[in-house]
ZAKOL-221653 format. One line per field, with one value per atom (N, C-alpha, C): residue number from 1; x, y, z; chain; residue in one letter. Coordinates in pm, whole numbers, plus 32768, in hexadecimal, padded with zeros to 4 digits. Example, Ala and Ser with C-alpha at 12.3 -4.5 7.8 and 13.67 -1.06 7.14 Angstrom:
<sites>
lumse 1,1,1,2,2,2;
xx 8527,84CE,8528,8505,8557,850A;
yy 7DC7,7E3E,7EB6,7F1F,7F96,8003;
zz 830C,830C,830C,82C4,82CA,8313;
seba A,A,A,A,A,A;
timar a,a,a,s,s,s;
</sites>
This chain:
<sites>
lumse 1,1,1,2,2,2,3,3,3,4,4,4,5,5,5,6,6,6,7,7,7,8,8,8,9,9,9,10,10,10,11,11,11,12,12,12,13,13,13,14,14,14,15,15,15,16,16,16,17,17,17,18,18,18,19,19,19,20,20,20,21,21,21,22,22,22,23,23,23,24,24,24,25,25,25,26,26,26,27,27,27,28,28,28,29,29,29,30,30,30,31,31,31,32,32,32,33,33,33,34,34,34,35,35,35,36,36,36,37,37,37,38,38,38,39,39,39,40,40,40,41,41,41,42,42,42,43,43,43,44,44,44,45,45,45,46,46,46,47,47,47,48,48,48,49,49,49,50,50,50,51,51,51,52,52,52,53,53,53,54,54,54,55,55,55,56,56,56,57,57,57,58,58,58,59,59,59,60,60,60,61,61,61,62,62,62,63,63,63,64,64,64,65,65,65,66,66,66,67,67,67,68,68,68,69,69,69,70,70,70,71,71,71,72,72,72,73,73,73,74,74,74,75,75,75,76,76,76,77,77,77,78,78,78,79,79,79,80,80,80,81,81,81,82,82,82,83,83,83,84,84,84,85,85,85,86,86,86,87,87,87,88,88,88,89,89,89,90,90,90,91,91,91,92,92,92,93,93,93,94,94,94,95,95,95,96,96,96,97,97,97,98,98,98,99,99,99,100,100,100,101,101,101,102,102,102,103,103,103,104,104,104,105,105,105,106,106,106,107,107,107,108,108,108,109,109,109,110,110,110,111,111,111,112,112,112,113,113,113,114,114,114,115,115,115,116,116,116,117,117,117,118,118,118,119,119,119,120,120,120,121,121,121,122,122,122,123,123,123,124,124,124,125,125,125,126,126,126,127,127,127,128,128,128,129,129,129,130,130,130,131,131,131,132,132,132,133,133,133,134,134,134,135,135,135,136,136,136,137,137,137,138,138,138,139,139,139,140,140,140,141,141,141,142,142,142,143,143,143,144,144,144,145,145,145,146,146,146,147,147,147,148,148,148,149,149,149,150,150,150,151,151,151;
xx 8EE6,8EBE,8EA2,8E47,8DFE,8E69,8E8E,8F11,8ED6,8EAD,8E8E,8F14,8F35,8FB6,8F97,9002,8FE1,907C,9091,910F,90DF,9173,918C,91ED,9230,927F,92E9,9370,93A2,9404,93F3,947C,94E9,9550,95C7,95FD,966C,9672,96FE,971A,97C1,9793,97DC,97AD,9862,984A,989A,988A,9911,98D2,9976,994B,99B1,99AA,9A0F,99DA,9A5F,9A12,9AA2,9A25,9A3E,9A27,99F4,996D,994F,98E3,98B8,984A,97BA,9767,96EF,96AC,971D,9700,9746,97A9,97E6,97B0,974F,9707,96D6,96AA,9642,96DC,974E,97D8,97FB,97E9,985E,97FD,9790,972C,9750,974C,9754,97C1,9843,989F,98C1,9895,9888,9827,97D8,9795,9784,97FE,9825,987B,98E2,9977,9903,98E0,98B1,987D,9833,97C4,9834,98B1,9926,9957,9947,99A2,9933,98C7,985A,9859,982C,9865,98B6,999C,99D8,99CC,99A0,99A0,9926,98DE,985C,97EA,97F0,9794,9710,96B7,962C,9619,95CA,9592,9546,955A,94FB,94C3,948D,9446,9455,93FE,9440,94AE,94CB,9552,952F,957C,9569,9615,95E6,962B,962E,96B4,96B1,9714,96B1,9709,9715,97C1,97B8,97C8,9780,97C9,984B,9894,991C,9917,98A2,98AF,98B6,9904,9910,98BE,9859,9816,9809,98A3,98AE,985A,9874,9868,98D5,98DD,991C,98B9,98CA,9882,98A4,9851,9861,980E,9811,979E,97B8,976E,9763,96C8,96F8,9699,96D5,9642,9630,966F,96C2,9705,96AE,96E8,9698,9703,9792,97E3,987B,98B0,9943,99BD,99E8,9A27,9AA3,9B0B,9B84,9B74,9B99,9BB2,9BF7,9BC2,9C28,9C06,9C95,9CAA,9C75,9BEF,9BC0,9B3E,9B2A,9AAD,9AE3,9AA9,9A95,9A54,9A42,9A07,99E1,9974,995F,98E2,98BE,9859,97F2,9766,970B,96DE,96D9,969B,95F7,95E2,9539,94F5,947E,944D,9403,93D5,9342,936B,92EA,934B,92A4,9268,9225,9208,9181,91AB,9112,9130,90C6,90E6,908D,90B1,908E,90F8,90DF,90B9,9069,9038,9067,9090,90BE,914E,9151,91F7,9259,92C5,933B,9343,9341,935A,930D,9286,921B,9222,9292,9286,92C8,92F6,930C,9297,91F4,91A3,918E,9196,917A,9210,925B,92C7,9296,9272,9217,91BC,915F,90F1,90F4,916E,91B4,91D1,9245,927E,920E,91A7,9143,90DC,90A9,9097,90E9,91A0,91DA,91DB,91D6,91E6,9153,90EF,9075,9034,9088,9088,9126,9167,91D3,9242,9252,92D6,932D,9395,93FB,9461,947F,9507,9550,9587,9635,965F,963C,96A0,9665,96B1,96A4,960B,95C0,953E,955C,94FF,950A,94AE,9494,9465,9451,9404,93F3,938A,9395,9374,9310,92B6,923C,921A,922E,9239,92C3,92B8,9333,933B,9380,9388,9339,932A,92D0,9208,91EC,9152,9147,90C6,90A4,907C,9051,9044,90B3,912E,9147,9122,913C,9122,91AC,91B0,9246,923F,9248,923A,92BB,9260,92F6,92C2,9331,935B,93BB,938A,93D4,9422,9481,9497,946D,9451,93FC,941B,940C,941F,93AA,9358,931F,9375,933F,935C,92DA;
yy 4F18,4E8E,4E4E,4E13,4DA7,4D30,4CFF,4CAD,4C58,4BBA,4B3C,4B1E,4B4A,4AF7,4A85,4A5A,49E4,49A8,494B,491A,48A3,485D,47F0,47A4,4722,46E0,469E,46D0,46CF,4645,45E8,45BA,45D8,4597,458A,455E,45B7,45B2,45AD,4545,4560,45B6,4618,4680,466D,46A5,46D5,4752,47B5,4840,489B,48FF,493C,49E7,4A12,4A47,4AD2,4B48,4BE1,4C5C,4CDF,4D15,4DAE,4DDD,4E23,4EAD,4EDA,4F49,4F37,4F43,4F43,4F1C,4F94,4FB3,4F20,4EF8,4E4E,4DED,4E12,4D64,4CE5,4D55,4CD5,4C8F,4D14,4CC1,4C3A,4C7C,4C38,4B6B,4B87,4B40,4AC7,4B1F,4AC5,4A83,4ACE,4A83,4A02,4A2A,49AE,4939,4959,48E2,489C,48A8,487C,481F,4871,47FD,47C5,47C8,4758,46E5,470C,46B3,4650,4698,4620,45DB,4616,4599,451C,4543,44F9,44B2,44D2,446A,4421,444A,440D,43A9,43B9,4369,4305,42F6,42AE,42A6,4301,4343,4358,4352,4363,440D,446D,44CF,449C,44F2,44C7,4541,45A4,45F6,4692,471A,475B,478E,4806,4858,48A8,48DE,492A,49A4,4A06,4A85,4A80,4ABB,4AC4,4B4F,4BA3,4C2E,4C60,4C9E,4CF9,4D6E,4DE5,4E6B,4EA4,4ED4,4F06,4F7D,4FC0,5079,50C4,508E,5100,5111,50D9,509D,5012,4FBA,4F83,4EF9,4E82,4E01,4D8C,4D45,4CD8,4C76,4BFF,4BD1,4B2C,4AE8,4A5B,4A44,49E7,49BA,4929,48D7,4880,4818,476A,4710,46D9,468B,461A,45A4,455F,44D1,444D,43EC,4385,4330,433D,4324,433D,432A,4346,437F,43FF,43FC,4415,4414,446F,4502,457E,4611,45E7,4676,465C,4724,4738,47CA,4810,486D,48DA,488B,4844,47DA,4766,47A7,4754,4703,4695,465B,467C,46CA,46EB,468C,46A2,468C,46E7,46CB,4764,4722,4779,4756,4720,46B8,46A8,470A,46F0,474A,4779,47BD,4830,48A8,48E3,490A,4976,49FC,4A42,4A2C,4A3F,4A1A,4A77,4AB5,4AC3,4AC6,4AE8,4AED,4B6F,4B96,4C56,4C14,4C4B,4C4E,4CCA,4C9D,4D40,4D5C,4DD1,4DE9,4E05,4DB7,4DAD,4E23,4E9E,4F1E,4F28,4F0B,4F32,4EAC,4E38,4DEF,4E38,4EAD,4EF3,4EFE,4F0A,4EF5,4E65,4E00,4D7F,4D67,4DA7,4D92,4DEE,4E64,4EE4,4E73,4E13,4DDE,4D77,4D2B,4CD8,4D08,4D4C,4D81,4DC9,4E0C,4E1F,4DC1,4D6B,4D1F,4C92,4C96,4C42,4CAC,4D1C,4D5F,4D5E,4D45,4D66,4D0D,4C66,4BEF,4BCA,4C29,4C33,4B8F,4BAF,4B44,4BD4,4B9F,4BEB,4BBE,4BE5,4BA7,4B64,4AFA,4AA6,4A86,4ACB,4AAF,4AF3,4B03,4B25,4AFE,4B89,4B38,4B13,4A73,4A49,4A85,4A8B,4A98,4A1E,49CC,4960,49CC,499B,49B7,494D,4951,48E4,4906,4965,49B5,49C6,49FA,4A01,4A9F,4ADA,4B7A,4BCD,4B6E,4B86,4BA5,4B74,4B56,4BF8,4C10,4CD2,4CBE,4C63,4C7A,4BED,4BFD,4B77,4B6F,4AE4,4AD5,4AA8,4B10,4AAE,4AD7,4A4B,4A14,4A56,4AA4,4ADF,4ACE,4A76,4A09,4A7D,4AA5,4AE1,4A6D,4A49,49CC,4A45,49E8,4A34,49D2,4A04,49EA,49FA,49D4,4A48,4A6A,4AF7,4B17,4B3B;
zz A695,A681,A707,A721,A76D,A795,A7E0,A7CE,A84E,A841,A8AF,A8DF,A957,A9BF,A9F3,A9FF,AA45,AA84,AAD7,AAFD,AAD8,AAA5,AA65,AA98,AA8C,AAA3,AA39,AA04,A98E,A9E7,A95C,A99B,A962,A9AC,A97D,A8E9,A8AB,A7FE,A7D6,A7AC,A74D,A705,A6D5,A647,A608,A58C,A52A,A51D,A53C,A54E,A4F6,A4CE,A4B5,A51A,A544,A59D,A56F,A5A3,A542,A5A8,A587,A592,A522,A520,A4F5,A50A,A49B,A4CF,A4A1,A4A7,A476,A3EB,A3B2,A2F3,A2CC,A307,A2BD,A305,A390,A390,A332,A2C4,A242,A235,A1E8,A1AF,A1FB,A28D,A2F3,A2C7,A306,A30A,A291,A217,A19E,A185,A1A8,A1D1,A221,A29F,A32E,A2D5,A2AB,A27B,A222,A1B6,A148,A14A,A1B3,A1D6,A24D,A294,A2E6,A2AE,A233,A215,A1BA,A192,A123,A19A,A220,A270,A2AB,A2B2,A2E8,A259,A1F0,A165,A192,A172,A18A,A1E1,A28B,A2CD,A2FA,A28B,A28D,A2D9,A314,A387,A390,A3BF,A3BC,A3FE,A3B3,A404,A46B,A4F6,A57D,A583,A531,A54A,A495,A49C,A449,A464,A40B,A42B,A4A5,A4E0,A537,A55A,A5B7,A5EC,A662,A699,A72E,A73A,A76C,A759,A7D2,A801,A869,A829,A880,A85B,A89C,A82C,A858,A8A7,A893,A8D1,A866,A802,A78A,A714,A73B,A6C8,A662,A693,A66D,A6A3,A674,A6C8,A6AD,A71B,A71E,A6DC,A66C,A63F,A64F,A659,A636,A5C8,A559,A516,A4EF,A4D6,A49A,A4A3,A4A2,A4B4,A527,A57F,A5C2,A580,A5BB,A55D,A589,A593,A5C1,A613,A5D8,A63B,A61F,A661,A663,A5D9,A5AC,A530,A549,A4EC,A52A,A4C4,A506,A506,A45F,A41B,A392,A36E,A385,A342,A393,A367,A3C4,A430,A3FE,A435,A4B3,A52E,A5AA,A5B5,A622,A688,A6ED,A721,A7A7,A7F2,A85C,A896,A8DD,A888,A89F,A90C,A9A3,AA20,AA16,AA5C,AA5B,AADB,AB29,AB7A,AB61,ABD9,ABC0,AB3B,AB06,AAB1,AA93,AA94,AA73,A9F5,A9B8,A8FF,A8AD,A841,A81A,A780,A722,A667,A66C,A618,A5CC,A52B,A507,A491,A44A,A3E5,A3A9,A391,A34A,A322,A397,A398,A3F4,A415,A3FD,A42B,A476,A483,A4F6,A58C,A55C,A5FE,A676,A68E,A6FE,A768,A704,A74D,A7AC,A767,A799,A816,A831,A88F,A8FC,A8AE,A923,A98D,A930,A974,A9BD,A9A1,A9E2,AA56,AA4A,AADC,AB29,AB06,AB7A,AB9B,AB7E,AB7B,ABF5,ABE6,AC55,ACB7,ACD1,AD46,AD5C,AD53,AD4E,AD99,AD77,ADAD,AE02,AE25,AE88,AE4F,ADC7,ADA0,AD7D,AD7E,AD57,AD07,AC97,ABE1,AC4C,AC07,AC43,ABBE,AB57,AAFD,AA58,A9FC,A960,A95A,A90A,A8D4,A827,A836,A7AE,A74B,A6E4,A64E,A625,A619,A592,A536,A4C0,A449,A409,A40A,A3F6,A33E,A306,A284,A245,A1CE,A162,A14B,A113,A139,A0FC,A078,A02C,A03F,A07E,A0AE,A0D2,A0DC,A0E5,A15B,A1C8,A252,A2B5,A270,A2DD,A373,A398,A40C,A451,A4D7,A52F,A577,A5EB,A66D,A6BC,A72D,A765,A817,A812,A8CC,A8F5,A991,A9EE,AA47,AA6D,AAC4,AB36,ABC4,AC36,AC9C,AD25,AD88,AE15,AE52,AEAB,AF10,AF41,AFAA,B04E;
seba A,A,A,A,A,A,A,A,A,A,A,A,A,A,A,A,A,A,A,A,A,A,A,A,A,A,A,A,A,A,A,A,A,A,A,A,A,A,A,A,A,A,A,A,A,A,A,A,A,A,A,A,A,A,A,A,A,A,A,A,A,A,A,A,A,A,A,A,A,A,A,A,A,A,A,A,A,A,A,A,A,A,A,A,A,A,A,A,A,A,A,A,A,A,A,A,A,A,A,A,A,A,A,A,A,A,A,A,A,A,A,A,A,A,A,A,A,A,A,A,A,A,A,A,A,A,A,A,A,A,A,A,A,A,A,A,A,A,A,A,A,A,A,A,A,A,A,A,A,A,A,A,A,A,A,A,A,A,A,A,A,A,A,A,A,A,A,A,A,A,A,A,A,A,A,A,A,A,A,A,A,A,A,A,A,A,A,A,A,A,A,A,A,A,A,A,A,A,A,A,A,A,A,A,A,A,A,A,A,A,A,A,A,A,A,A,A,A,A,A,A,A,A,A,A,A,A,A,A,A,A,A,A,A,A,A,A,A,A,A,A,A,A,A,A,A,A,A,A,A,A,A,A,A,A,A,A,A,A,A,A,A,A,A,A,A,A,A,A,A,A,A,A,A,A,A,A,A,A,A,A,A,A,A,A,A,A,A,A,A,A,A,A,A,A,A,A,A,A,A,A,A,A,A,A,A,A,A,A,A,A,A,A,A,A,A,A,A,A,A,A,A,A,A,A,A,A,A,A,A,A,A,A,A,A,A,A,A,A,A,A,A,A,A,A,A,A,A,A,A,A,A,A,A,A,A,A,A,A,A,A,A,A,A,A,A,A,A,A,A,A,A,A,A,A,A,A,A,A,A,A,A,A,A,A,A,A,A,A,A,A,A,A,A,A,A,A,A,A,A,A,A,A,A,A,A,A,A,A,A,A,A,A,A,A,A,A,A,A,A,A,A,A,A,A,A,A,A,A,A,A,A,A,A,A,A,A,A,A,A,A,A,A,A,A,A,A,A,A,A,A,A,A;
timar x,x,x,x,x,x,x,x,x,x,x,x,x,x,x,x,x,x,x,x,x,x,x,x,x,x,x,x,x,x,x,x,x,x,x,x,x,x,x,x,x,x,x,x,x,x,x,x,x,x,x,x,x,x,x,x,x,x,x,x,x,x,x,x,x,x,x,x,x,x,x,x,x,x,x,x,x,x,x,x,x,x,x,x,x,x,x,x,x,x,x,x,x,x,x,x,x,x,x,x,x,x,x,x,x,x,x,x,x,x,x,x,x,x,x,x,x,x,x,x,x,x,x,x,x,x,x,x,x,x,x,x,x,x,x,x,x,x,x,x,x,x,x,x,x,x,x,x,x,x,x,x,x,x,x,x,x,x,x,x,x,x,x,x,x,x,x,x,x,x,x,x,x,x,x,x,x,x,x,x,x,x,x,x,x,x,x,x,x,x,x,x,x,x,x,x,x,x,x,x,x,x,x,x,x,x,x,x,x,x,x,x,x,x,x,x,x,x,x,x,x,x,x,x,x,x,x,x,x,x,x,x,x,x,x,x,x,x,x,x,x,x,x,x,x,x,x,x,x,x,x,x,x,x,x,x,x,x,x,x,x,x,x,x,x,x,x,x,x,x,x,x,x,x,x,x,x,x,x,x,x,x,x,x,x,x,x,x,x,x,x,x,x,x,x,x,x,x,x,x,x,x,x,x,x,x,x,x,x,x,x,x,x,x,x,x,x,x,x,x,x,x,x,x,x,x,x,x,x,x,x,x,x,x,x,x,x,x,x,x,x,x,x,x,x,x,x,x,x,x,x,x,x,x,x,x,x,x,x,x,x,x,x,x,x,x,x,x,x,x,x,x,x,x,x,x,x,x,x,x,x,x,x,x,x,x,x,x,x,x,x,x,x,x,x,x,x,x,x,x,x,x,x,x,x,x,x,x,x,x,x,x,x,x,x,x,x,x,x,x,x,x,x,x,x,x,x,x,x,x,x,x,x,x,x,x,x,x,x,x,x,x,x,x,x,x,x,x,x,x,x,x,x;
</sites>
């Protein structure tokens, strides 16, 4: 796939996130989870979405990942059960859309990262996932931000 880079400027985000650890085959699970209880506390606490759902994955080494998921809030909630409060960093941030089934965005991170070395930035942190689509759709689309630095 053909993939337009570009660097962007994200700002700064309260999110609602539920955050665990898993492998590949339970991302959809993990996913559907994080964004179910997020979305009852953003209910509960009367909240406005500031953006879609989104992912922030490290890899463990084992295959696994460290996961965050949730929404952008609009402002301030208190934590309830498995569901945080964090703050997603703003900044330069690499960005392009993978079109297509979640199994094939390895490419769009491939094109990313050559792409910041290509243009001499270098990661300072988790790349995000927003989800611009529902899981359902036969080509979703999701936006995947490298945060970046130059060097």
């Amino acid at each position: 796939m053909d993939y337009q880079i570009d660097i962007v400027q994200r700002e700064e985000h309260l999110a609602a996130v539920v955050r665990g650890r898993t492998d590949s085959a339970h991302i959809a699970e993990f996913l559907g989870r994080a964004f179910r209880e997020t979305a009852s506390l953003v209910e509960r606490e009367h909240l406005a979405y500031a953006g879609g759902p989104f992912g922030r994955y490290v890899p463990t080494g084992d295959g696994g990942f460290e996961v965050e998921a949730g929404f952008p809030v609009d402002g301030p909630a208190t934590a309830r059960d498995d569901v945080e409060i964090v703050t997603l960093p703003g900044g330069p941030a690499v960005h392009t859309v993978h079109v297509g089934p979640y199994r094939q965005i390895a490419s769009a991170y491939e094109a990313t990262s050559a792409w910041a070395r290509a243009n001499r930035f270098v990661p300072v942190g988790p790349p995000i996932e927003s989800y611009l689509d529902g899981p359902h759709v036969a080509n979703p689309r999701t936006e995947v931000f490298i945060p970046v630095q130059s060097v």
